[in-house]
C-alpha positions as CSV (number, residue, x, y, z in Angstrom):
1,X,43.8,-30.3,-61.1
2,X,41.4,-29.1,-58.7
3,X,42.8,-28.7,-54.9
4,X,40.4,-28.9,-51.9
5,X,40.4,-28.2,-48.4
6,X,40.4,-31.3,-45.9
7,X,39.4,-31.7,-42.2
8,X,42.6,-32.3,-40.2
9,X,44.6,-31.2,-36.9
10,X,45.6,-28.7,-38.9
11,X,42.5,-26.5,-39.2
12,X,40.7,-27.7,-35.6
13,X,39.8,-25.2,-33.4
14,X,41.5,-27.6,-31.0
15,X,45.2,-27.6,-32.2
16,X,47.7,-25.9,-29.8
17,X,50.6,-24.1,-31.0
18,X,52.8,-27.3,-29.6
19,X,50.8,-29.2,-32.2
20,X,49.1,-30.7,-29.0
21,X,45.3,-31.6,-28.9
22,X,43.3,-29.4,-26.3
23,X,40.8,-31.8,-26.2
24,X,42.6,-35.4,-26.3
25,X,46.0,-34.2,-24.8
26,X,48.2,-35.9,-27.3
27,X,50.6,-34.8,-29.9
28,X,49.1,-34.6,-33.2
29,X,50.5,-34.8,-37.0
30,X,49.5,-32.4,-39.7
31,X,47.7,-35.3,-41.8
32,X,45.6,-36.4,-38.5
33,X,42.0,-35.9,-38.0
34,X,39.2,-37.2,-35.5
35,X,35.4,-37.5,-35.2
36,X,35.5,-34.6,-32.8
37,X,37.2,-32.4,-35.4
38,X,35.7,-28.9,-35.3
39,X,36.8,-26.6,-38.1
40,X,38.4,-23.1,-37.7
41,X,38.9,-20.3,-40.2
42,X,42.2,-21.8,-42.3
43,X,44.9,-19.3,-42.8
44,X,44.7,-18.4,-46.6
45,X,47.1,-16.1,-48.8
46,X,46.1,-13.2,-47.6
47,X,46.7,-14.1,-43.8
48,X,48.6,-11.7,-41.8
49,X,48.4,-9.9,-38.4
50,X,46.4,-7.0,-40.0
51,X,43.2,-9.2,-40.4
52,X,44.1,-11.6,-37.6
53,X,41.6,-11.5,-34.4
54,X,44.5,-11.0,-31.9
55,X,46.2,-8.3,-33.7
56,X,46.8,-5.1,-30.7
57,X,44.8,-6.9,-28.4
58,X,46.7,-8.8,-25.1
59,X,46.3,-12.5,-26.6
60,X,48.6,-11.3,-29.3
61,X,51.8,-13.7,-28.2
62,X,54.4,-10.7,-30.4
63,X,53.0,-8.0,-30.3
64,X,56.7,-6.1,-30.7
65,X,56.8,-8.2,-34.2
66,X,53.1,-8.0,-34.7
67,X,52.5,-5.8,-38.2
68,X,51.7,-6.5,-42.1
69,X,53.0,-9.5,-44.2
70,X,53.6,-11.3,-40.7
71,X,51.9,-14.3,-40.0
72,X,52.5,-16.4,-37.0
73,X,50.7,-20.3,-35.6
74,X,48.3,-17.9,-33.3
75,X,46.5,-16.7,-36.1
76,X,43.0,-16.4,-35.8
C-alpha cells in the first residue's frame, strides 16, 4: 500500500491552534481543504521541540515543558 501526503487544514500555513482559519475565520475539520490552501512543513516522526523553529525562542507557547521527544500543535 503506498500512503501519500494530502493538501488539507491540517498542513496550511493558515491553521490556528483552535483549529480556526486565519484567513477565512471559520472553524475547520482535519479532512477540509480550500483553493487558498498554502502548505507548511508537516510534522513527521522525527518532530519534536529540538528541531522545531520556536524551540528557546519567545513564540515558544511552553517553554517550561519545551525539551526532546515533546511535540506540541505550535510546531514549526
Amino acid at each position: 500500500m503506498e500512503v501519500k501526503s494530502i493538501s488539507s487544514c491540517i498542513n496550511c500555513e493558515n491553521l490556528l491552534p483552535s483549529f480556526d482559519c486565519s484567513k477565512h475565520q471559520i472553524e475547520v475539520d482535519l479532512d477540509k481543504v480550500c483553493s487558498d490552501h498554502t502548505f507548511k512543513k508537516s510534522l513527521s516522526k522525527n518532530s519534536n521541540c529540538l528541531n522545531c523553529d520556536n524551540f528557546k525562542t519567545k513564540a515558544c507557547p511552553n517553554p517550561s515543558l519545551a525539551g526532546d521527544g515533546m511535540l506540541c500543535f505550535s510546531w514549526s
